[in-house]
Chimera marker file (.cmm) of the C-alpha trace (Angstrom):
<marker_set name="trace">
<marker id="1" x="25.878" y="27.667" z="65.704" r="1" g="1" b="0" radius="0.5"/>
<marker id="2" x="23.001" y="25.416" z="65.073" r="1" g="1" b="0" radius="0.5"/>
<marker id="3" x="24.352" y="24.309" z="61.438" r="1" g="1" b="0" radius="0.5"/>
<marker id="4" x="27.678" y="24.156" z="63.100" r="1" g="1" b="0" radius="0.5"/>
<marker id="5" x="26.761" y="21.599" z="65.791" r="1" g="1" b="0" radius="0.5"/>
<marker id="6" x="25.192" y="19.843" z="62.890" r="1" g="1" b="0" radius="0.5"/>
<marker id="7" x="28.301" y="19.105" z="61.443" r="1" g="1" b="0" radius="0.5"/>
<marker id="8" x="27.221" y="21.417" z="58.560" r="1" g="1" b="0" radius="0.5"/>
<marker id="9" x="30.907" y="22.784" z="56.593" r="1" g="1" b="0" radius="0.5"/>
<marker id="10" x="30.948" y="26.551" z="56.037" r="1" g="1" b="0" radius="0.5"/>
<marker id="11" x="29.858" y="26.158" z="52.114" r="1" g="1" b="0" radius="0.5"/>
<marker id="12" x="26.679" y="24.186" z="53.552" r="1" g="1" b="0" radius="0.5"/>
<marker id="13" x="26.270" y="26.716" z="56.379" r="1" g="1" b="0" radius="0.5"/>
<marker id="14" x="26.351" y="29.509" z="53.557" r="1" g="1" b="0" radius="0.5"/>
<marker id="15" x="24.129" y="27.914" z="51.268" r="1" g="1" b="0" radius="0.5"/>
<marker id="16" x="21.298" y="27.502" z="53.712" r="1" g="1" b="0" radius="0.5"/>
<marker id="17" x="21.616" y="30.855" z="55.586" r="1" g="1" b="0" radius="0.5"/>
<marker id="18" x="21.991" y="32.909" z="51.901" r="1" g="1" b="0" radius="0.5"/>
<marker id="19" x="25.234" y="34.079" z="52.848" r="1" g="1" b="0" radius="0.5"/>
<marker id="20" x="28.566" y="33.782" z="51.279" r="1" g="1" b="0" radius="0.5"/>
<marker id="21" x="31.475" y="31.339" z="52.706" r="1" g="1" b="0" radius="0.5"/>
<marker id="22" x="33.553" y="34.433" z="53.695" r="1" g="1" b="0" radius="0.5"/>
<marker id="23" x="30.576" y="35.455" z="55.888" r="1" g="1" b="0" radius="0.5"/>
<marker id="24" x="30.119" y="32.298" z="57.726" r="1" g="1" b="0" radius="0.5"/>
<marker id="25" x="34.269" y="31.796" z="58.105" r="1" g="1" b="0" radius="0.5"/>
<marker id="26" x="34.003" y="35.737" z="59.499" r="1" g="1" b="0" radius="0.5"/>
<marker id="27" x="31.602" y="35.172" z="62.080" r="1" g="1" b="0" radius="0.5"/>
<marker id="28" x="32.588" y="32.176" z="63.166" r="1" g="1" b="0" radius="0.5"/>
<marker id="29" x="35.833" y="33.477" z="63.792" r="1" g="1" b="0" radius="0.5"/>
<marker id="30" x="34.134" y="36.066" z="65.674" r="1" g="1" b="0" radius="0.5"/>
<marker id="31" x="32.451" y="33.425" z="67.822" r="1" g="1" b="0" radius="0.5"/>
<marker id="32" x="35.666" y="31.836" z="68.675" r="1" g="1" b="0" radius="0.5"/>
<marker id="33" x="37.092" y="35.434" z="69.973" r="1" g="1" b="0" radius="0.5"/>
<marker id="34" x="34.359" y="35.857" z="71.780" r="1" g="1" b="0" radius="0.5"/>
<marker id="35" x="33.677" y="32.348" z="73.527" r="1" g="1" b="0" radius="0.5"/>
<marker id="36" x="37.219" y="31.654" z="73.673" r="1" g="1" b="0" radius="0.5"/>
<marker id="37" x="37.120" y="28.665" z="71.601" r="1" g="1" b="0" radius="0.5"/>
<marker id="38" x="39.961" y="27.375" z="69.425" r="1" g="1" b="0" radius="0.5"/>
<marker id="39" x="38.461" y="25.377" z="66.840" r="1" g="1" b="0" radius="0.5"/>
<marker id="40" x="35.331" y="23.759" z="65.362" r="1" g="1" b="0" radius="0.5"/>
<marker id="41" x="35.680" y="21.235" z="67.924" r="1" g="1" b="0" radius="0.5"/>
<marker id="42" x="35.137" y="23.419" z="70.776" r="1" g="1" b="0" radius="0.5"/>
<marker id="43" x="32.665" y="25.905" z="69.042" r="1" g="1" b="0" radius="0.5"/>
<marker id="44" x="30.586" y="22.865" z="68.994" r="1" g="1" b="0" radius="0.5"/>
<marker id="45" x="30.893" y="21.979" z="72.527" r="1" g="1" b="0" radius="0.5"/>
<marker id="46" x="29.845" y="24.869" z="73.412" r="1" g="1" b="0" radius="0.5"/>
<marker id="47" x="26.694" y="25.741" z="71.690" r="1" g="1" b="0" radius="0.5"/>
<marker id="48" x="25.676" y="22.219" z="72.831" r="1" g="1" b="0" radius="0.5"/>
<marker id="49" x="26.302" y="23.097" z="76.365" r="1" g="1" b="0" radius="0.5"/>
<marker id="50" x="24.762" y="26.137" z="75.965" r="1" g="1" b="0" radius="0.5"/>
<marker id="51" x="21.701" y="24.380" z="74.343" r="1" g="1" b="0" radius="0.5"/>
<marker id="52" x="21.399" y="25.435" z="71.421" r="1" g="1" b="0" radius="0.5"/>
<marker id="53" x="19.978" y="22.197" z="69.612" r="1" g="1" b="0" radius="0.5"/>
<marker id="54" x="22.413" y="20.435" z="66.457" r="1" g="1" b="0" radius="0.5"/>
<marker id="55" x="20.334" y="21.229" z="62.914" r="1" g="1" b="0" radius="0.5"/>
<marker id="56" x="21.502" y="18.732" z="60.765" r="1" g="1" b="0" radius="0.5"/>
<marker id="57" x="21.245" y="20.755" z="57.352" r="1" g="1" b="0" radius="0.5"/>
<marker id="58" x="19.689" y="19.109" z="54.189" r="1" g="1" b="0" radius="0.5"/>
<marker id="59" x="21.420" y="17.806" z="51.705" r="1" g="1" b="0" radius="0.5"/>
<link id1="1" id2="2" r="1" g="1" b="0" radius="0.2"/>
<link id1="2" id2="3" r="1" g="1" b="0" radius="0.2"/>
<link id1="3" id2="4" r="1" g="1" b="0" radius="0.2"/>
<link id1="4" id2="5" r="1" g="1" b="0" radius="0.2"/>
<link id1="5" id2="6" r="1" g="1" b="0" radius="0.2"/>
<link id1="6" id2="7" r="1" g="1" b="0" radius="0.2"/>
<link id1="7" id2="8" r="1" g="1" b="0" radius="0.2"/>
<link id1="8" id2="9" r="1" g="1" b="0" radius="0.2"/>
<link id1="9" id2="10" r="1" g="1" b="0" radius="0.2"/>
<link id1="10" id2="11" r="1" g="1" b="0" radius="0.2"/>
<link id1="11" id2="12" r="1" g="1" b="0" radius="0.2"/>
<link id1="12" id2="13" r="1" g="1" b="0" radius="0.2"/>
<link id1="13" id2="14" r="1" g="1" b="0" radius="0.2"/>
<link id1="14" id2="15" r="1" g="1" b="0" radius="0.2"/>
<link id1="15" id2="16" r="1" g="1" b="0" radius="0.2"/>
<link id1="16" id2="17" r="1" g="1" b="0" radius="0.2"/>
<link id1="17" id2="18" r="1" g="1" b="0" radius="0.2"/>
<link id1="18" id2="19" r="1" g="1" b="0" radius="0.2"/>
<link id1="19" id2="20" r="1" g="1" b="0" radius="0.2"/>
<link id1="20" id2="21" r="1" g="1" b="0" radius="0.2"/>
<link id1="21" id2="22" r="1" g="1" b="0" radius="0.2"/>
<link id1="22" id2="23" r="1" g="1" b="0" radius="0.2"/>
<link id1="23" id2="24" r="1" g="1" b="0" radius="0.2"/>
<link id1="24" id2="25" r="1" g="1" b="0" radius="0.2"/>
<link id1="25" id2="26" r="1" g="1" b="0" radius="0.2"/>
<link id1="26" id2="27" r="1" g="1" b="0" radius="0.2"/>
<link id1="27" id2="28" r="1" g="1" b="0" radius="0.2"/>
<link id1="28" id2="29" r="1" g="1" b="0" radius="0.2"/>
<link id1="29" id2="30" r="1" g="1" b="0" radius="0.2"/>
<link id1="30" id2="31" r="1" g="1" b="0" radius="0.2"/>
<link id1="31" id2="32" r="1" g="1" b="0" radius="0.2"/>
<link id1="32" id2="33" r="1" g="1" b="0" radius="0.2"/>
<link id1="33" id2="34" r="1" g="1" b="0" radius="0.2"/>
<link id1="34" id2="35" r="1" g="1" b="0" radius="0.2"/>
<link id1="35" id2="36" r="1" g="1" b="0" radius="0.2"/>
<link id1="36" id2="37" r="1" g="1" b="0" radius="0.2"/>
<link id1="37" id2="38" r="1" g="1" b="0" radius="0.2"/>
<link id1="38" id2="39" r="1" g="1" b="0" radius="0.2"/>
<link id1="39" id2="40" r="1" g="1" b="0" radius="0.2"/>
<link id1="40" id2="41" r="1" g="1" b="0" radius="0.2"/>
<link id1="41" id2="42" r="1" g="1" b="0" radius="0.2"/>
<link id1="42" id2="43" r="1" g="1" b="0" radius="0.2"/>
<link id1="43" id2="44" r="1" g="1" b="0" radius="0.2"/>
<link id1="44" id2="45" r="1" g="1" b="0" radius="0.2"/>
<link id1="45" id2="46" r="1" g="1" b="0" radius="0.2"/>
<link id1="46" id2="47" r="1" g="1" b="0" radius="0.2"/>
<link id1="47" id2="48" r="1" g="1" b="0" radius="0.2"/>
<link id1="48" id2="49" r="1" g="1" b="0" radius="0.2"/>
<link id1="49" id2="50" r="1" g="1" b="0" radius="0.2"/>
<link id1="50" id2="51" r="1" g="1" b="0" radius="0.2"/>
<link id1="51" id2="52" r="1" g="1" b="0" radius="0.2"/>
<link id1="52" id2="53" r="1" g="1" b="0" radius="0.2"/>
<link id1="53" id2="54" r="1" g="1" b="0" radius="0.2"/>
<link id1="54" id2="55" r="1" g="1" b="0" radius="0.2"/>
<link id1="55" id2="56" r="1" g="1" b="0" radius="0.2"/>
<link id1="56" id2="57" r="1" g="1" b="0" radius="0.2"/>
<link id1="57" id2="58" r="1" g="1" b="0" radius="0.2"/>
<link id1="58" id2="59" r="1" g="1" b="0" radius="0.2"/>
</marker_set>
C-alpha cells in the first residue's frame, strides 16, 4: 500500500517486493474487496488516511 501511495505501477511494485505482477494485481484486488475501494485512486486515499506513509520506490 506503501509503493501504491507512492505512485509505484504494479511492475515497479513487483520488482521491489520480489513478487510477480500477477501477485501485486491479485492482492490489490483483494484490498479493494476488502476496503471497498474502486480504483487506484481510492486505494490510495485510503492508506493515506489510514497512515500508512507514500514510499516513493527507486528507480
Amino acid at each position: 500500500m506503501a509503493l501504491l501511495a507512492g505512485g509505484a505501477s504494479n511492475a515497479k511494485i513487483a520488482e521491489t517486493l520480489f513478487v510477480t505482477p500477477n501477485t501485486v494485481r491479485t492482492h490489490l484486488d483483494r484490498i479493494r474487496d476488502k476496503t471497498g475501494a474502486r480504483n487506484r485512486a481510492e486505494l490510495t486515499r485510503y492508506a493515506i488516511q489510514a497512515g500508512i506513509e507514500p514510499v516513493v520506490p527507486s528507480p
